[in-house]
Biopython code that builds the backbone (N, CA, C, O; Angstrom):
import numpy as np
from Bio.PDB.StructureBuilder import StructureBuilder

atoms = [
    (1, "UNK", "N", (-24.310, -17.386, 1.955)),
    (1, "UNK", "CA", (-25.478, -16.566, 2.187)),
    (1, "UNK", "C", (-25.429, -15.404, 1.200)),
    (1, "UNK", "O", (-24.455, -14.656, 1.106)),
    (2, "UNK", "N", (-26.624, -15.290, 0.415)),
    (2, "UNK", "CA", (-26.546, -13.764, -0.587)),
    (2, "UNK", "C", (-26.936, -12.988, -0.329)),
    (2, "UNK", "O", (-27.613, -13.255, 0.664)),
    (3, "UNK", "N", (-27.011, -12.029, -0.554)),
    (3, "UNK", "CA", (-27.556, -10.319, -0.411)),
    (3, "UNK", "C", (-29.267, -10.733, -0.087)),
    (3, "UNK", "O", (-29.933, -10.111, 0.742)),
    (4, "UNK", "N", (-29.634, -11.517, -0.642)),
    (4, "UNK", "CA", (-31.371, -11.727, -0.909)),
    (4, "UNK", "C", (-31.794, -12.171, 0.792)),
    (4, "UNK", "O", (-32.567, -11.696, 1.624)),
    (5, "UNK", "N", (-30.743, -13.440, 0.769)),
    (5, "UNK", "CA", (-30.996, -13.766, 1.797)),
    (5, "UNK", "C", (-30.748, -13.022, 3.528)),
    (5, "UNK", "O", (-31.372, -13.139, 4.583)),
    (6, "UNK", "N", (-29.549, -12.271, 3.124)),
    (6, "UNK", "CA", (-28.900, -11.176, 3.972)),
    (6, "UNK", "C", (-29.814, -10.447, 4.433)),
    (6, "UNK", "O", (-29.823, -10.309, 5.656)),
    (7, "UNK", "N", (-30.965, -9.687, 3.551)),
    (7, "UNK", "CA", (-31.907, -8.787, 3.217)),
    (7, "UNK", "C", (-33.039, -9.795, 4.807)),
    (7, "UNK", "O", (-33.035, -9.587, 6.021)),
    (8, "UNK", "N", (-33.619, -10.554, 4.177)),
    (8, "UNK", "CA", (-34.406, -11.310, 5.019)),
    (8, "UNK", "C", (-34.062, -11.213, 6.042)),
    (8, "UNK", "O", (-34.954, -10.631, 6.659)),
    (9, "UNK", "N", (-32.888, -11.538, 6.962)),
    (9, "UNK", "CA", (-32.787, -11.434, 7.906)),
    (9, "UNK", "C", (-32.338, -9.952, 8.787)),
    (9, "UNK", "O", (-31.619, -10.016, 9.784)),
    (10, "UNK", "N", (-32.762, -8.930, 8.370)),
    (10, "UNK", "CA", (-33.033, -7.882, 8.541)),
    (10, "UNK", "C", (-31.457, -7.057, 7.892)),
    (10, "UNK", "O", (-31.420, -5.852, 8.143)),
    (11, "UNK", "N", (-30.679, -7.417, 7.399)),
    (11, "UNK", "CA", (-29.328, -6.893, 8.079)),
    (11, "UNK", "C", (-29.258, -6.200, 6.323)),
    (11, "UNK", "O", (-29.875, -6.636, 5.352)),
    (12, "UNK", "N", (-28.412, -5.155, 6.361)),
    (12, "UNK", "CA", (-28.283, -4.217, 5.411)),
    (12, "UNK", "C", (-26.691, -4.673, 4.574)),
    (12, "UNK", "O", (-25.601, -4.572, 5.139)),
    (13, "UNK", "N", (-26.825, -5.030, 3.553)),
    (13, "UNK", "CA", (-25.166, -5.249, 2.897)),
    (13, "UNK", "C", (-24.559, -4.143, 2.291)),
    (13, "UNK", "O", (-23.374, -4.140, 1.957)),
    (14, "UNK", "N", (-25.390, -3.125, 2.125)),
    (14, "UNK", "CA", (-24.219, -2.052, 1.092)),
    (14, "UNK", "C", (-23.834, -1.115, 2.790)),
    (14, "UNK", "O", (-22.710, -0.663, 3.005)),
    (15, "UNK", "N", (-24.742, -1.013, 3.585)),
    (15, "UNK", "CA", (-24.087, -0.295, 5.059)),
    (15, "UNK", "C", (-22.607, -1.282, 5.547)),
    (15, "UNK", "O", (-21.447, -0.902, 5.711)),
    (16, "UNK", "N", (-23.092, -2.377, 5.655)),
    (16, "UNK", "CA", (-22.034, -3.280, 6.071)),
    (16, "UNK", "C", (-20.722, -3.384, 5.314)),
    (16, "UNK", "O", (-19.577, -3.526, 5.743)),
    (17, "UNK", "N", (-21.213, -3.271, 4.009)),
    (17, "UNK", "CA", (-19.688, -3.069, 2.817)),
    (17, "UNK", "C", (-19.184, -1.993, 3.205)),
    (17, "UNK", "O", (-17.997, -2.049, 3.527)),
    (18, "UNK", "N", (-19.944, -0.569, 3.317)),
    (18, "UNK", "CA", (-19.259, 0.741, 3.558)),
    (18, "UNK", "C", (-18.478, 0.957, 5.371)),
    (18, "UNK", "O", (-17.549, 1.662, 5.765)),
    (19, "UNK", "N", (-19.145, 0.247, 5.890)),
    (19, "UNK", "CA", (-19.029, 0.336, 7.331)),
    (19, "UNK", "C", (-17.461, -0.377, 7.656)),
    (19, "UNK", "O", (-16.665, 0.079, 8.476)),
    (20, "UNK", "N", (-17.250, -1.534, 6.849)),
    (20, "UNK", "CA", (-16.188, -2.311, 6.406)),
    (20, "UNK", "C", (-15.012, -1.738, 6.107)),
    (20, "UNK", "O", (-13.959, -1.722, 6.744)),
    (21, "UNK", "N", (-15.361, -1.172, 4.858)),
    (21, "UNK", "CA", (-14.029, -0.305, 3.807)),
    (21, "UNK", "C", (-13.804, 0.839, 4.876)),
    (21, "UNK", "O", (-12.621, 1.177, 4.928)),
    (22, "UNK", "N", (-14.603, 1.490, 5.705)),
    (22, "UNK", "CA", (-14.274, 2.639, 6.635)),
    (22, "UNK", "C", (-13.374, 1.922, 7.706)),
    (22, "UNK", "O", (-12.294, 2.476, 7.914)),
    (23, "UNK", "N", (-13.707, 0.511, 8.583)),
    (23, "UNK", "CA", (-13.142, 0.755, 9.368)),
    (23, "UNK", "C", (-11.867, -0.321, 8.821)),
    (23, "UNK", "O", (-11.176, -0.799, 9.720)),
    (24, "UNK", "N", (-11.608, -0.629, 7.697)),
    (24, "UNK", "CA", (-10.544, -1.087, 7.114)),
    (24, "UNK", "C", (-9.544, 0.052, 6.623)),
    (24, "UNK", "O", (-8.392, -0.219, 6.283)),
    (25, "UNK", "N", (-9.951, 1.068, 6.611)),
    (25, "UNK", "CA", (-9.651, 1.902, 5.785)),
    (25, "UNK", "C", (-8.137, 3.171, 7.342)),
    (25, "UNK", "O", (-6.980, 3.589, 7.383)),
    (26, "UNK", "N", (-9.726, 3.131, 8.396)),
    (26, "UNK", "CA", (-9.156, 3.502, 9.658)),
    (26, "UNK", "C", (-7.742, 2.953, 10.453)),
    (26, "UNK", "O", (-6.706, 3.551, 10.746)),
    (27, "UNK", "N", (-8.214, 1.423, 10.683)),
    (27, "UNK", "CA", (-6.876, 0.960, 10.706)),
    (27, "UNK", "C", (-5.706, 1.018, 10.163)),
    (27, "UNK", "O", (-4.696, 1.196, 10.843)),
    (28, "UNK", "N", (-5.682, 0.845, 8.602)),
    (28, "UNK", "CA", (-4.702, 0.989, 7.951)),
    (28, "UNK", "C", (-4.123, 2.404, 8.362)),
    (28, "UNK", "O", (-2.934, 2.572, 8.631)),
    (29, "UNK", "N", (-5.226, 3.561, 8.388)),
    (29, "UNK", "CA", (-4.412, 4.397, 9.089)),
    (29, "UNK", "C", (-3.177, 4.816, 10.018)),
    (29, "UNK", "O", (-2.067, 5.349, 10.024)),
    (30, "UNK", "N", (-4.462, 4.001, 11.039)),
    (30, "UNK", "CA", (-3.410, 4.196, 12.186)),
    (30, "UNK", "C", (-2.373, 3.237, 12.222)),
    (30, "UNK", "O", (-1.450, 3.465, 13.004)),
    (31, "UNK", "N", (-2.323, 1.888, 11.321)),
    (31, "UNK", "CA", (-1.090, 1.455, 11.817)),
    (31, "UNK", "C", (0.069, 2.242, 11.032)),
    (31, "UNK", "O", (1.094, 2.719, 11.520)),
    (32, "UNK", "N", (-0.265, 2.253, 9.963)),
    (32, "UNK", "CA", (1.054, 3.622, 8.998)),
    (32, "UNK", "C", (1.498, 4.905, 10.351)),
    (32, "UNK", "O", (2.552, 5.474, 10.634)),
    (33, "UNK", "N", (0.350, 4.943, 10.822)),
    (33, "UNK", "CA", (0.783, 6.279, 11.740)),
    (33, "UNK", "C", (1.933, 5.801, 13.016)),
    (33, "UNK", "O", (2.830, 6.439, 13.568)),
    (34, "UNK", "N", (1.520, 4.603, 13.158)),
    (34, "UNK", "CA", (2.183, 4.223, 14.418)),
    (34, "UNK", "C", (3.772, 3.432, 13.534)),
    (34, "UNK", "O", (4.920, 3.791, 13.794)),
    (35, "UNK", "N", (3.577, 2.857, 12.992)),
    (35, "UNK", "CA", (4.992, 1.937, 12.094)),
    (35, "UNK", "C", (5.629, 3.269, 11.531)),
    (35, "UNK", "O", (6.849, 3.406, 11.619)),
    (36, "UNK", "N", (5.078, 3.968, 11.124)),
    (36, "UNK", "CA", (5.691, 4.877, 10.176)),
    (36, "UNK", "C", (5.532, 4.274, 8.807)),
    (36, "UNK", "O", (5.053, 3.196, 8.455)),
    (37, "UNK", "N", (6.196, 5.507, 7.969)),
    (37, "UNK", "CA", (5.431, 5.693, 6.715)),
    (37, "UNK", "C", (6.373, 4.208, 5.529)),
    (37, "UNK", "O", (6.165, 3.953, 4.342)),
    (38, "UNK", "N", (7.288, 3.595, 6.441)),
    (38, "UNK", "CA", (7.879, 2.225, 5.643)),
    (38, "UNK", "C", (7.285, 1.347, 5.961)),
    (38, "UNK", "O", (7.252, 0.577, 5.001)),
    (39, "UNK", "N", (6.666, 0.887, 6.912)),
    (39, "UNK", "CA", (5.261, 0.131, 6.907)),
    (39, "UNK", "C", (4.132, 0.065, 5.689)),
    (39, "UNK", "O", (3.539, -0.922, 5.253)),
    (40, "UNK", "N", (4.040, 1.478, 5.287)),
    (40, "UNK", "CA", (3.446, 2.101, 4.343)),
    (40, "UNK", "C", (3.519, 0.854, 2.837)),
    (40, "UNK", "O", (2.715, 0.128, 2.252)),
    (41, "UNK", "N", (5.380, 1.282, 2.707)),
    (41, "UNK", "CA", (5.901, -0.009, 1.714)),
    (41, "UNK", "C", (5.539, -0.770, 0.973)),
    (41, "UNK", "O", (5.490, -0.845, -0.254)),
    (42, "UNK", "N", (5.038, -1.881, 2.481)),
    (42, "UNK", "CA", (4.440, -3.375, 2.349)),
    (42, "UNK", "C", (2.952, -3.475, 2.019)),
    (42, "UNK", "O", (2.438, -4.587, 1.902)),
    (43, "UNK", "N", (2.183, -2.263, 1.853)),
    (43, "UNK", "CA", (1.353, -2.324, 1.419)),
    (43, "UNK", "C", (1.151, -2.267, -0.064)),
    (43, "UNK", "O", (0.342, -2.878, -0.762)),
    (44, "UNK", "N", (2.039, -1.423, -0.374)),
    (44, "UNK", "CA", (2.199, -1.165, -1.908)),
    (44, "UNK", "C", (3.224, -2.403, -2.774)),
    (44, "UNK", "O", (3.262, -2.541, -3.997)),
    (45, "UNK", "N", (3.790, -2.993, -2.027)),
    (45, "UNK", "CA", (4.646, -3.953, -2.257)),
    (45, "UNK", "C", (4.076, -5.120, -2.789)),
    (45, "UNK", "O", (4.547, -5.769, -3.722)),
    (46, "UNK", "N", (2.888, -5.406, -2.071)),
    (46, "UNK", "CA", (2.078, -6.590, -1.887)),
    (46, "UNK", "C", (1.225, -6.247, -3.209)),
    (46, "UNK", "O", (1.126, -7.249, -3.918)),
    (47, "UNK", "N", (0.417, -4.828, -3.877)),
    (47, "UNK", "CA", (0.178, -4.909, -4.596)),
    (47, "UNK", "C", (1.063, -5.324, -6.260)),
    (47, "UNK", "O", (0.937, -6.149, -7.164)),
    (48, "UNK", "N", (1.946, -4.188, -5.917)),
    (48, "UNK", "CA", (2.919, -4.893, -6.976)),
    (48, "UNK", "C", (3.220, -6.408, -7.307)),
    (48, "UNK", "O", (3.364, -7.011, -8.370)),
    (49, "UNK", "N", (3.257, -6.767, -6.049)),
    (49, "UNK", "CA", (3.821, -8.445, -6.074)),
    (49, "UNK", "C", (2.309, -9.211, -6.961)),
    (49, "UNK", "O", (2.372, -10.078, -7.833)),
    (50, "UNK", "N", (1.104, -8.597, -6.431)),
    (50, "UNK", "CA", (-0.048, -9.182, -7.367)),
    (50, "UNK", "C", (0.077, -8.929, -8.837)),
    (50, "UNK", "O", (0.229, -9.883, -9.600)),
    (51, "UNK", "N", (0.014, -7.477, -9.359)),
    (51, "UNK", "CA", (0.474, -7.034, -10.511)),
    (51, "UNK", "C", (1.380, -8.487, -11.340)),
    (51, "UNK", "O", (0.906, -9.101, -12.296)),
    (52, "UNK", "N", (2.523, -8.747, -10.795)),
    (52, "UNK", "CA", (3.540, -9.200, -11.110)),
    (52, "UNK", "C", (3.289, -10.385, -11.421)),
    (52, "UNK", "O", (3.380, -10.643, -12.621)),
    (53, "UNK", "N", (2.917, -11.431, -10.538)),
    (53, "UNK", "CA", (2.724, -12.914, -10.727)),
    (53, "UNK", "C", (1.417, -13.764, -10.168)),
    (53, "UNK", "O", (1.144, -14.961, -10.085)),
    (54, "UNK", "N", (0.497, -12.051, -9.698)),
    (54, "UNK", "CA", (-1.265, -13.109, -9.908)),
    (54, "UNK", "C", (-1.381, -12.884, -8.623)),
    (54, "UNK", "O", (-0.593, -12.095, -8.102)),
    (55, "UNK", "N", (-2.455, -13.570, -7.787)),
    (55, "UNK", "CA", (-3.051, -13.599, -6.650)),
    (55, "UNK", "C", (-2.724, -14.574, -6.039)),
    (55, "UNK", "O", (-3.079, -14.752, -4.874)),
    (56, "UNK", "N", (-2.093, -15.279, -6.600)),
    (56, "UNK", "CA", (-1.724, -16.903, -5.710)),
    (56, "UNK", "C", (-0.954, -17.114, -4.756)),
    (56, "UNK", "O", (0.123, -17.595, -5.109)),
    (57, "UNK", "N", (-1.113, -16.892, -3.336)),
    (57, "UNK", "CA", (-0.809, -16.677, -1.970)),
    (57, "UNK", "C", (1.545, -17.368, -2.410)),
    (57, "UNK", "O", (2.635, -16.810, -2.281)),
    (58, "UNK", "N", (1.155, -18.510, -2.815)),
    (58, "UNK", "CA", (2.811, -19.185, -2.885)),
    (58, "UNK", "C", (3.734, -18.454, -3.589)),
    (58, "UNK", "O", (4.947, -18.612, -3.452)),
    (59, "UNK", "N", (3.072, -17.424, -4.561)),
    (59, "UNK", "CA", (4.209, -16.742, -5.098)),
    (59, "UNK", "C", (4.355, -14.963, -5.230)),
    (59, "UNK", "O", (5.294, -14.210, -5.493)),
    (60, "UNK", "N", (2.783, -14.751, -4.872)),
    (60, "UNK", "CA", (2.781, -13.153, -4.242)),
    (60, "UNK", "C", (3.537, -13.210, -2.545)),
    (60, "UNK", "O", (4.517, -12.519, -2.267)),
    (61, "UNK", "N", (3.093, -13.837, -1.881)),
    (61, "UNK", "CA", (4.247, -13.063, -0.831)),
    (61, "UNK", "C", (5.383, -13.344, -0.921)),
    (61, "UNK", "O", (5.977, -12.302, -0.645)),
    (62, "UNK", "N", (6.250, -14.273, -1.184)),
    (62, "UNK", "CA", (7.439, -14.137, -1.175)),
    (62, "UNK", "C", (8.458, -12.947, -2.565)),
    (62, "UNK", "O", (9.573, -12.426, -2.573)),
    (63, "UNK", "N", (7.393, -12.984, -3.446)),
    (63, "UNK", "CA", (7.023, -11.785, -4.604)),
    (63, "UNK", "C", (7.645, -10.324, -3.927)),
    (63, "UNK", "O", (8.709, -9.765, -4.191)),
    (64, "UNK", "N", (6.140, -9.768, -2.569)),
    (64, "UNK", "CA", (6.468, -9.002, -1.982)),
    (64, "UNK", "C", (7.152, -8.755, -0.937)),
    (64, "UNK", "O", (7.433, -7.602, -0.608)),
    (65, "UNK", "N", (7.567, -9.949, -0.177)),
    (65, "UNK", "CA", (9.037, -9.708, 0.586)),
    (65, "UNK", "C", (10.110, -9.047, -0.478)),
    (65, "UNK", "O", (10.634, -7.967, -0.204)),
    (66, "UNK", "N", (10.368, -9.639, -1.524)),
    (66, "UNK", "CA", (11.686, -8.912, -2.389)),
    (66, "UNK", "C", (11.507, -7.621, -2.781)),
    (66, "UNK", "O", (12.290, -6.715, -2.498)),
    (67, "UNK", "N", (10.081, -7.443, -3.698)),
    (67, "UNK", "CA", (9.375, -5.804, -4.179)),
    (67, "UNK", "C", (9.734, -5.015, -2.986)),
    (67, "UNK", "O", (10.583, -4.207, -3.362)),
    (68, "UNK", "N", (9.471, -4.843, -1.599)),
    (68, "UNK", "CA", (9.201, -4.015, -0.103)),
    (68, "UNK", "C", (10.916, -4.169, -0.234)),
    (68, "UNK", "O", (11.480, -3.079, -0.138)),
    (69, "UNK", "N", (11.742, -5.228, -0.418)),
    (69, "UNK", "CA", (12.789, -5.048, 0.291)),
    (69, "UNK", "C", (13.528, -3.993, -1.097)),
    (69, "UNK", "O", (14.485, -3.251, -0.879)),
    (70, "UNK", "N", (13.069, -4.083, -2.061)),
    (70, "UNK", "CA", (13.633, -3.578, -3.123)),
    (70, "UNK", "C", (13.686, -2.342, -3.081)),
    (70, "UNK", "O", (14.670, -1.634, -3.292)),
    (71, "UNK", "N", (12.318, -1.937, -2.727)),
    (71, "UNK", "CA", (11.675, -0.543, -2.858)),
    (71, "UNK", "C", (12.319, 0.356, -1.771)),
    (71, "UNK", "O", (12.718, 1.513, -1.911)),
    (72, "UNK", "N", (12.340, -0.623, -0.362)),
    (72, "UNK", "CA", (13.061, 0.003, 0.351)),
    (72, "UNK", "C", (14.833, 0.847, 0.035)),
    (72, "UNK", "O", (15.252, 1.996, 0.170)),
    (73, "UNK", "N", (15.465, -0.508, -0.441)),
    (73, "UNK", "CA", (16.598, -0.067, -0.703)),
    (73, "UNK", "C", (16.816, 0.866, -1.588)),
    (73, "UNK", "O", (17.761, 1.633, -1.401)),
    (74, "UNK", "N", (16.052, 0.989, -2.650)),
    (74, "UNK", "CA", (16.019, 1.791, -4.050)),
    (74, "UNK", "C", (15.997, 3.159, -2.910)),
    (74, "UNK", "O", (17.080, 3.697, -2.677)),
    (75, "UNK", "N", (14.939, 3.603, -2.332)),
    (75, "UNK", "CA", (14.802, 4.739, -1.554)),
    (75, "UNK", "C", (15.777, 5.459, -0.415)),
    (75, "UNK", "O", (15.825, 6.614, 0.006)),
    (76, "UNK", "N", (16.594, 4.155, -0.081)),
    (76, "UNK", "CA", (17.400, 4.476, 0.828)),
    (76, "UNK", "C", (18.289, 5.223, -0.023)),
    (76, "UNK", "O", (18.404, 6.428, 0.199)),
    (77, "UNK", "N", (19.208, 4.472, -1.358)),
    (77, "UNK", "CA", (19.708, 4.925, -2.156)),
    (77, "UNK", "C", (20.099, 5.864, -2.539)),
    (77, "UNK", "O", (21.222, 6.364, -2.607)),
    (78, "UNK", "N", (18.527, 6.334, -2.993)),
    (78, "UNK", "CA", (18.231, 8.124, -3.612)),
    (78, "UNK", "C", (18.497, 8.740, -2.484)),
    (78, "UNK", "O", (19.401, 9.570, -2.570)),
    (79, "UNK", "N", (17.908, 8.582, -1.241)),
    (79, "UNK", "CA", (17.890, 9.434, -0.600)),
    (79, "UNK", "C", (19.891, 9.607, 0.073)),
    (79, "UNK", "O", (20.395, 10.657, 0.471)),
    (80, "UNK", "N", (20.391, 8.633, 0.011)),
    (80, "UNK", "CA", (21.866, 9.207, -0.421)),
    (80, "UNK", "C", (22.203, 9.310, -1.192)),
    (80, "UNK", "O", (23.405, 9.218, -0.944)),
    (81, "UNK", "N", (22.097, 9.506, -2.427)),
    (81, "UNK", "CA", (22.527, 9.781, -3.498)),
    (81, "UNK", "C", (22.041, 12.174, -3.251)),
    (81, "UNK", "O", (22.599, 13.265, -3.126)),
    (82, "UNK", "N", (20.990, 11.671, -3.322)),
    (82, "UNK", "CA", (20.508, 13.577, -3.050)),
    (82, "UNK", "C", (21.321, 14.473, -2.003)),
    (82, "UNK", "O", (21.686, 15.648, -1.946)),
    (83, "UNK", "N", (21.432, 13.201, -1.111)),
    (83, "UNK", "CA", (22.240, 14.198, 0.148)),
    (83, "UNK", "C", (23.697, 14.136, -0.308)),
    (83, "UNK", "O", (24.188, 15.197, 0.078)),
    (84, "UNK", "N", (24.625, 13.424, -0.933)),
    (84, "UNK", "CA", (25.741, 13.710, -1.574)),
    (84, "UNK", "C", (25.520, 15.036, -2.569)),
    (84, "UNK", "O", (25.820, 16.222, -2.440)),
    (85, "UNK", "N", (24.853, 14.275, -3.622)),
    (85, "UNK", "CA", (24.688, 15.516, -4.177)),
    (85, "UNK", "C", (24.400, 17.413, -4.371)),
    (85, "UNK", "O", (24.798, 18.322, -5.099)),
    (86, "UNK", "N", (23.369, 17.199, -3.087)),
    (86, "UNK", "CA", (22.946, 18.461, -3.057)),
    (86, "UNK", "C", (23.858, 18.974, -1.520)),
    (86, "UNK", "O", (23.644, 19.882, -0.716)),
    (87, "UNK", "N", (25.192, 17.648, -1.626)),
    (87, "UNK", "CA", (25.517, 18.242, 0.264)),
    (87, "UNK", "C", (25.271, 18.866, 1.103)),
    (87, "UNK", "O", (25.893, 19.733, 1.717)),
    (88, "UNK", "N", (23.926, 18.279, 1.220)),
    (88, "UNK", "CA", (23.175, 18.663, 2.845)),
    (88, "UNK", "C", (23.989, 18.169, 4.125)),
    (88, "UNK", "O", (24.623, 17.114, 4.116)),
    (89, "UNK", "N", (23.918, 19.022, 5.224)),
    (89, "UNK", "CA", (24.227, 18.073, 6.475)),
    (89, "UNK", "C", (23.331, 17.276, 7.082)),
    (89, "UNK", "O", (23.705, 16.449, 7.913)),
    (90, "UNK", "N", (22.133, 17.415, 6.767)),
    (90, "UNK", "CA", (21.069, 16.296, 7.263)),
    (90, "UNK", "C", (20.782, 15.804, 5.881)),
    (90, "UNK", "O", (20.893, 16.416, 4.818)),
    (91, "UNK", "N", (20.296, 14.283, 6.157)),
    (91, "UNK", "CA", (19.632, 13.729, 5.287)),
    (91, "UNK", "C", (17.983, 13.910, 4.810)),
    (91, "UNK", "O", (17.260, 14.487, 5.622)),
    (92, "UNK", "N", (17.541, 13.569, 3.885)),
    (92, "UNK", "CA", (16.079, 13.877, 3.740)),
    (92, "UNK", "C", (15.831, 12.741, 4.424)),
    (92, "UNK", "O", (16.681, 11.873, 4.626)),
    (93, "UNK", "N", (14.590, 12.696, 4.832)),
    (93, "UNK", "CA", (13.756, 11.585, 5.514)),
    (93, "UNK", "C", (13.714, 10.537, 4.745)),
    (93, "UNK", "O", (13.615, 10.814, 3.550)),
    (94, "UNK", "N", (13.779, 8.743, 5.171)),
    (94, "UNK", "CA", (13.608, 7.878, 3.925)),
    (94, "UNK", "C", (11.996, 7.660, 3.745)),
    (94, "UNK", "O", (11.505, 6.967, 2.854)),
    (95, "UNK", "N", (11.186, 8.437, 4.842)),
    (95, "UNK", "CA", (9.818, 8.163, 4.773)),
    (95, "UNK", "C", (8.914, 9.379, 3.412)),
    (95, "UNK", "O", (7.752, 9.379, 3.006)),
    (96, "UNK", "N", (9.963, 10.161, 3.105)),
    (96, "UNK", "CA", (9.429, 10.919, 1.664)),
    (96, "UNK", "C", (9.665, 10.780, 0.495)),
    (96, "UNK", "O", (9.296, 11.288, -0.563)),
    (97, "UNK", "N", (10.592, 9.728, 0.943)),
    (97, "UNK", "CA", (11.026, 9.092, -0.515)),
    (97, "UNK", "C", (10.088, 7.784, -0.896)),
    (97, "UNK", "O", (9.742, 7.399, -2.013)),
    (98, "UNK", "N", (9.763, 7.177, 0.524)),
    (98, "UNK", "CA", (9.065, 5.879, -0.217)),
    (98, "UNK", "C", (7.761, 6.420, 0.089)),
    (98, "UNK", "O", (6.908, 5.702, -0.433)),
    (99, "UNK", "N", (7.204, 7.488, 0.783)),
    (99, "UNK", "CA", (5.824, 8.396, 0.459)),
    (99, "UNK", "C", (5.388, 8.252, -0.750)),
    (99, "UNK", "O", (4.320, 7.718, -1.048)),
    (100, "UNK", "N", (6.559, 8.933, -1.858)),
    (100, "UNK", "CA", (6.434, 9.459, -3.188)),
    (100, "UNK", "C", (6.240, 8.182, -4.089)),
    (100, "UNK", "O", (5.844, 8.256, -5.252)),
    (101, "UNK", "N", (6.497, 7.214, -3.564)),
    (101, "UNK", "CA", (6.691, 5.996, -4.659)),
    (101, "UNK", "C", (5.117, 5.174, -4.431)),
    (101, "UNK", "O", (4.525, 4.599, -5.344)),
    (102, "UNK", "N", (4.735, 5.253, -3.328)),
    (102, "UNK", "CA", (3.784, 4.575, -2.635)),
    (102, "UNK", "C", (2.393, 5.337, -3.045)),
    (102, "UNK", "O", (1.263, 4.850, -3.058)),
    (103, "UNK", "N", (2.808, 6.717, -3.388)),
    (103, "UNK", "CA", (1.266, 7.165, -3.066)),
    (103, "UNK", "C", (1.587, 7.584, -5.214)),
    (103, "UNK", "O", (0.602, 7.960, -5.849)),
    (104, "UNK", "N", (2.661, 7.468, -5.794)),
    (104, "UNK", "CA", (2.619, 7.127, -7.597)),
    (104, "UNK", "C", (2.143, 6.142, -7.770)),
    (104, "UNK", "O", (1.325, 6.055, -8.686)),
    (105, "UNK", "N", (2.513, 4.784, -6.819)),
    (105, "UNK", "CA", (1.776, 3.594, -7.454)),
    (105, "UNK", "C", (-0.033, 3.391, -6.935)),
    (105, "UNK", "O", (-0.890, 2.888, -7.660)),
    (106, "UNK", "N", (-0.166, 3.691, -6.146)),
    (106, "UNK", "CA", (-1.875, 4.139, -5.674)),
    (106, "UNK", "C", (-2.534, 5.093, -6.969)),
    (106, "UNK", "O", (-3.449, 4.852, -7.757)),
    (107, "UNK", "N", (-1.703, 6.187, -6.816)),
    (107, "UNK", "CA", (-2.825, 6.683, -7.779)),
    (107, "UNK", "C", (-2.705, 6.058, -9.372)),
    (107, "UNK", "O", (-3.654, 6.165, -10.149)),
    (108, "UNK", "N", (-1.659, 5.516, -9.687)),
    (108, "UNK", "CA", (-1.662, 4.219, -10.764)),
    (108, "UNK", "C", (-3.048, 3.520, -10.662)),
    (108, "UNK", "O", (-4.082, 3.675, -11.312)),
    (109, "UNK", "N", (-2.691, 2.621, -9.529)),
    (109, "UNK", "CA", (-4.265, 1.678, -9.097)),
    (109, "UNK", "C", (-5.646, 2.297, -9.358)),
    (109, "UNK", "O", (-6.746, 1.848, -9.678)),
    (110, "UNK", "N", (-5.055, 3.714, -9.045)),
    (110, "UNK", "CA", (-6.453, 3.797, -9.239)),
    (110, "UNK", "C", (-6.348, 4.362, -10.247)),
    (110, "UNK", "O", (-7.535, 4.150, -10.494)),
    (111, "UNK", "N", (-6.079, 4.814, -10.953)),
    (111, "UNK", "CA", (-6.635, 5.263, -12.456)),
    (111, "UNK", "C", (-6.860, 3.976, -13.337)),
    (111, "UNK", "O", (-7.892, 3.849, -13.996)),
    (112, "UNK", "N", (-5.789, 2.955, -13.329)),
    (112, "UNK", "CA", (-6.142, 1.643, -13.862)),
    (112, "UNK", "C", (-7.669, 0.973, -13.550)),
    (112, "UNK", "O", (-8.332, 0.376, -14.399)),
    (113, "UNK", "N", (-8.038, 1.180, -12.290)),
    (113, "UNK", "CA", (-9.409, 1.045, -11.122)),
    (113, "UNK", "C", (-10.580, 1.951, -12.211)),
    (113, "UNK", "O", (-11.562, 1.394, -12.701)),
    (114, "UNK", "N", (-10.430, 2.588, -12.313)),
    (114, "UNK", "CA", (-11.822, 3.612, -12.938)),
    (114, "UNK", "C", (-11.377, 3.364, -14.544)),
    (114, "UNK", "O", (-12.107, 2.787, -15.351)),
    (115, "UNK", "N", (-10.633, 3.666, -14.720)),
    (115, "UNK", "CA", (-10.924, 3.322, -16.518)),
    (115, "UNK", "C", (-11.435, 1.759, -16.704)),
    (115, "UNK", "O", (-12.379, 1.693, -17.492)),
    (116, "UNK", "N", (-11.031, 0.516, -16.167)),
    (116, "UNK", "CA", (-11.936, -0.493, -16.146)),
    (116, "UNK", "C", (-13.768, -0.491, -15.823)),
    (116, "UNK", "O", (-14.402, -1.546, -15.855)),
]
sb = StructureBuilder()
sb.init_structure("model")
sb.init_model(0)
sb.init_chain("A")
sb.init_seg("    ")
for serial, (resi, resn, name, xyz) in enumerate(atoms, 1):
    if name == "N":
        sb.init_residue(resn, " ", resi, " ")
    sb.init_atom(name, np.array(xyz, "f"), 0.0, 1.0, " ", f" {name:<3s}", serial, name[0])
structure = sb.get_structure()
């Protein structure tokens, strides 16, 4: 069915696209809010894994099982590596470490996103 035809039957497609991306947009929210921010991860993981070897379901997810598990560990890492270093008695959170990586590769996307 196309937009033309969409149109005819009374129903609006650019409301429905926006109405969409909002409440796609909402969820994703709240599940980061509720999983926490390594949930976060697998979202960014999954893009990478596209980046990497295409859109083709057989070799992006198992792609981003390794990227998420990578990313994870890389973060766990630093974040002992800093607390040795800077010998804190608490550790930093591992959710600001993969914050920082998650929301570098987003705004990547999107600058790659608008200069196209």
């Amino acid at each position: 069915m196309g937009i033309p035809n969409a149109k005819q039957l009374g129903f609006e497609p650019e409301f429905i696209r926006h109405l969409g991306a909002f409440v796609v947009s909402l969820l994703t929210a709240v599940i980061v809010s509720y999983v926490g921010i390594i949930g976060f991860i697998e979202l960014v993981a999954l893009h990478i894994a596209r980046f990497l070897v295409g859109s083709n379901h057989l070799f992006s997810m198992p792609t981003a099982i390794l990227v998420g598990a990578s990313i994870a560990l890389s973060a766990d890492s630093i974040v002992k590596l800093i607390s040795i270093y800077v010998d804190a008695v608490a550790e930093l959170p591992l959710g600001v470490v993969t914050s920082i990586i998650g929301v570098l590769f987003l705004v990547y996307l999107i600058i790659k996103r608008l200069r196209e």
